[in-house]
PyMOL CGO cylinders between C-alpha atoms (Angstrom):
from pymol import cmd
from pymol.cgo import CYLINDER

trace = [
    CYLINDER, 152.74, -80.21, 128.02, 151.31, -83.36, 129.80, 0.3, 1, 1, 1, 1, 1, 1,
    CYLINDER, 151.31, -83.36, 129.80, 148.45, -83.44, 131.85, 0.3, 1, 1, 1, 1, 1, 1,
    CYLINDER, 148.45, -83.44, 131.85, 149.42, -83.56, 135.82, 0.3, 1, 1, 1, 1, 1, 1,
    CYLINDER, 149.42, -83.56, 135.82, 146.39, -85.71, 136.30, 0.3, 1, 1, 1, 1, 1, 1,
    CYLINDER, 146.39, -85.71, 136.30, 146.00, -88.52, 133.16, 0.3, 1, 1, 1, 1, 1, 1,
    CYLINDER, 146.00, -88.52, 133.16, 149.33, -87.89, 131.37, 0.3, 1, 1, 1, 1, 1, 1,
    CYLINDER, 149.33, -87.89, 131.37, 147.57, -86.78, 128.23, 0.3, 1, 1, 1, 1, 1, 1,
    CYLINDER, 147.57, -86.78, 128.23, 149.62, -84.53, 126.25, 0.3, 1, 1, 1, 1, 1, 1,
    CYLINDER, 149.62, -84.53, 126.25, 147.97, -80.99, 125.02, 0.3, 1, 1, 1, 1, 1, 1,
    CYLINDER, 147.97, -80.99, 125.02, 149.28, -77.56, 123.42, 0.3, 1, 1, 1, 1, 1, 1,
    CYLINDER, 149.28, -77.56, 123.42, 149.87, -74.75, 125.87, 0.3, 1, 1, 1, 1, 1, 1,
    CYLINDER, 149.87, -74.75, 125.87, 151.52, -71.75, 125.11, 0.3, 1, 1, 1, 1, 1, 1,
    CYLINDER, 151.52, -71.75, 125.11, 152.22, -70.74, 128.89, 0.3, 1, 1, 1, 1, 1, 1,
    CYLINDER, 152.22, -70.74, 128.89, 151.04, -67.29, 128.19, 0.3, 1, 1, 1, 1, 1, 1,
    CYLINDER, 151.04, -67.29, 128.19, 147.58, -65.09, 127.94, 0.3, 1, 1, 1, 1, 1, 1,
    CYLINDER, 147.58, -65.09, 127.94, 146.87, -66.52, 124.10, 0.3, 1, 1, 1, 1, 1, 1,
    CYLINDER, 146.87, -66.52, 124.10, 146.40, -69.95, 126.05, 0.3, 1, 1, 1, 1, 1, 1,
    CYLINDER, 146.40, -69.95, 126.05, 143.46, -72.15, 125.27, 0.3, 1, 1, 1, 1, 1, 1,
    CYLINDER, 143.46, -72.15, 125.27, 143.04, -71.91, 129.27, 0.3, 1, 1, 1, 1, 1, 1,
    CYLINDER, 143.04, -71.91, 129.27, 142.90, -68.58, 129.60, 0.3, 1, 1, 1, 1, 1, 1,
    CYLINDER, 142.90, -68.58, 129.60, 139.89, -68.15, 128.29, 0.3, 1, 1, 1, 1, 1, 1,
    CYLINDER, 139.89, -68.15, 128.29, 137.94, -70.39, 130.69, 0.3, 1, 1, 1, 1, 1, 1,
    CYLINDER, 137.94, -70.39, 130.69, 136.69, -68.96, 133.88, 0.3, 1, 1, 1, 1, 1, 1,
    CYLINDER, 136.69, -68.96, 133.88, 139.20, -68.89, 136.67, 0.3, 1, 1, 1, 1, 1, 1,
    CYLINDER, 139.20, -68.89, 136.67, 136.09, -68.53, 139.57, 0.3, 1, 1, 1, 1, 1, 1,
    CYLINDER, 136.09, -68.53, 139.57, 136.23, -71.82, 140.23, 0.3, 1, 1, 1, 1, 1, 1,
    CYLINDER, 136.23, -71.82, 140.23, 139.23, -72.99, 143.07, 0.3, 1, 1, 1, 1, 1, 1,
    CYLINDER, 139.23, -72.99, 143.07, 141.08, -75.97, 142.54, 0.3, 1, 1, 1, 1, 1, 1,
    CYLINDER, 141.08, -75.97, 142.54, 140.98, -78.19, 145.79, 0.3, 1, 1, 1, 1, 1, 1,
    CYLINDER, 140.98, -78.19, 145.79, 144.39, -77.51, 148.12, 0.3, 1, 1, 1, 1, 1, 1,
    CYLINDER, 144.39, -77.51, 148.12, 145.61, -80.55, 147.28, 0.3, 1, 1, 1, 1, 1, 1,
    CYLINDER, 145.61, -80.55, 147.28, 146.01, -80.02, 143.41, 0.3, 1, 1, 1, 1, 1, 1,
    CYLINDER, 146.01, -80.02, 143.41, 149.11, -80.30, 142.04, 0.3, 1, 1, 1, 1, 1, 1,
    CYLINDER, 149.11, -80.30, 142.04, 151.14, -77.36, 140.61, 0.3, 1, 1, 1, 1, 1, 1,
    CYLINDER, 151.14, -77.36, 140.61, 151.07, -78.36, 137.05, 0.3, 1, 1, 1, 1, 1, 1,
    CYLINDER, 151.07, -78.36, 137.05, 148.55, -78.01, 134.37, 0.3, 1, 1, 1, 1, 1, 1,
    CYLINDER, 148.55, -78.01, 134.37, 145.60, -80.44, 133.56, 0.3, 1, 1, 1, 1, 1, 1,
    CYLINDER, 145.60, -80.44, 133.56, 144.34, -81.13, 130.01, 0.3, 1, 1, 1, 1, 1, 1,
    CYLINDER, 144.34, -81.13, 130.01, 141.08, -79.62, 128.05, 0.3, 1, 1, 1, 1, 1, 1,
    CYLINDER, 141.08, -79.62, 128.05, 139.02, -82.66, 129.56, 0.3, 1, 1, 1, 1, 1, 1,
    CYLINDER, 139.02, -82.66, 129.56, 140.46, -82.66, 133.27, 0.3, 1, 1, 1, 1, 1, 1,
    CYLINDER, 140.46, -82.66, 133.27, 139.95, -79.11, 133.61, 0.3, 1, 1, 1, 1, 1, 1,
    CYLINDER, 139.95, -79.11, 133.61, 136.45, -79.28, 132.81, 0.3, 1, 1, 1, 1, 1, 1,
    CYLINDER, 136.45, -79.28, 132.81, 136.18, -82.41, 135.21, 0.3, 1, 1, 1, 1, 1, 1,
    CYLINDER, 136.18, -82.41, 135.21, 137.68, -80.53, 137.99, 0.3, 1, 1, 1, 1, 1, 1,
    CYLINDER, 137.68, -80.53, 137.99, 135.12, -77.30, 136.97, 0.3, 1, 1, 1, 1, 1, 1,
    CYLINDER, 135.12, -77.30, 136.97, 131.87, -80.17, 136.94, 0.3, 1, 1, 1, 1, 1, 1,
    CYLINDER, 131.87, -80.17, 136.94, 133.09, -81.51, 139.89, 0.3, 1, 1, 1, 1, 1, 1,
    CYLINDER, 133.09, -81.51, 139.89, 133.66, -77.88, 141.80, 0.3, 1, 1, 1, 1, 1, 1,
    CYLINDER, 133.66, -77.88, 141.80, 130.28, -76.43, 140.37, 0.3, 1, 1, 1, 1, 1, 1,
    CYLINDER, 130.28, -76.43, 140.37, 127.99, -79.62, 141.17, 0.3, 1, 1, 1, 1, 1, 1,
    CYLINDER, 127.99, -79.62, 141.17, 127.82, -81.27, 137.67, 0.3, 1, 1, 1, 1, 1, 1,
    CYLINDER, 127.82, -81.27, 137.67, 126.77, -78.08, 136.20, 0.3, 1, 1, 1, 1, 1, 1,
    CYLINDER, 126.77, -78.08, 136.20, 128.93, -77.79, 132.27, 0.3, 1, 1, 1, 1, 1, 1,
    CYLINDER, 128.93, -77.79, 132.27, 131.32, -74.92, 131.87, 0.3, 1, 1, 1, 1, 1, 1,
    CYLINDER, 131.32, -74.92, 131.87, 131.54, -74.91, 128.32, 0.3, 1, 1, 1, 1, 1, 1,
    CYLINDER, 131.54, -74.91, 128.32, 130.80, -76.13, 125.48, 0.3, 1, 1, 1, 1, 1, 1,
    CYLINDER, 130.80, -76.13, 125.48, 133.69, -76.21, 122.95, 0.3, 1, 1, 1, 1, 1, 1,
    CYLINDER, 133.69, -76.21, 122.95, 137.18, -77.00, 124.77, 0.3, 1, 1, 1, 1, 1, 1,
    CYLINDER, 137.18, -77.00, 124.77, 139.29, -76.92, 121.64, 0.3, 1, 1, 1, 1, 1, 1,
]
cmd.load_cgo(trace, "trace")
């Protein structure tokens, strides 16, 4: 998979055994997101960014 927003490439399995899918989903990407998925590091950008700088997690792996 590549990464809608810096083109890295990452692993995801499309499914509920995704690394994604076990990060909170409480936080609403802006309306004018894109439609495809972000990377370990842009999703916890967007999640910083949403929740005022505050760290989601600790291990995105």
């Amino acid at each position: 998979m590549k990464c809608e927003e810096c083109g890295t490439e990452f692993p995801c399995t499309a499914d509920a055994r995704c690394w994604c899918m076990q990060k909170p989903h409480d936080v609403p990407l802006p309306a004018d997101a894109g439609t495809g998925c972000l990377c370990p590091a842009c999703l916890e950008k967007r999640f910083r960014q949403q929740q005022g700088a505050r760290p989601v997690s600790a291990n995105w792996s």
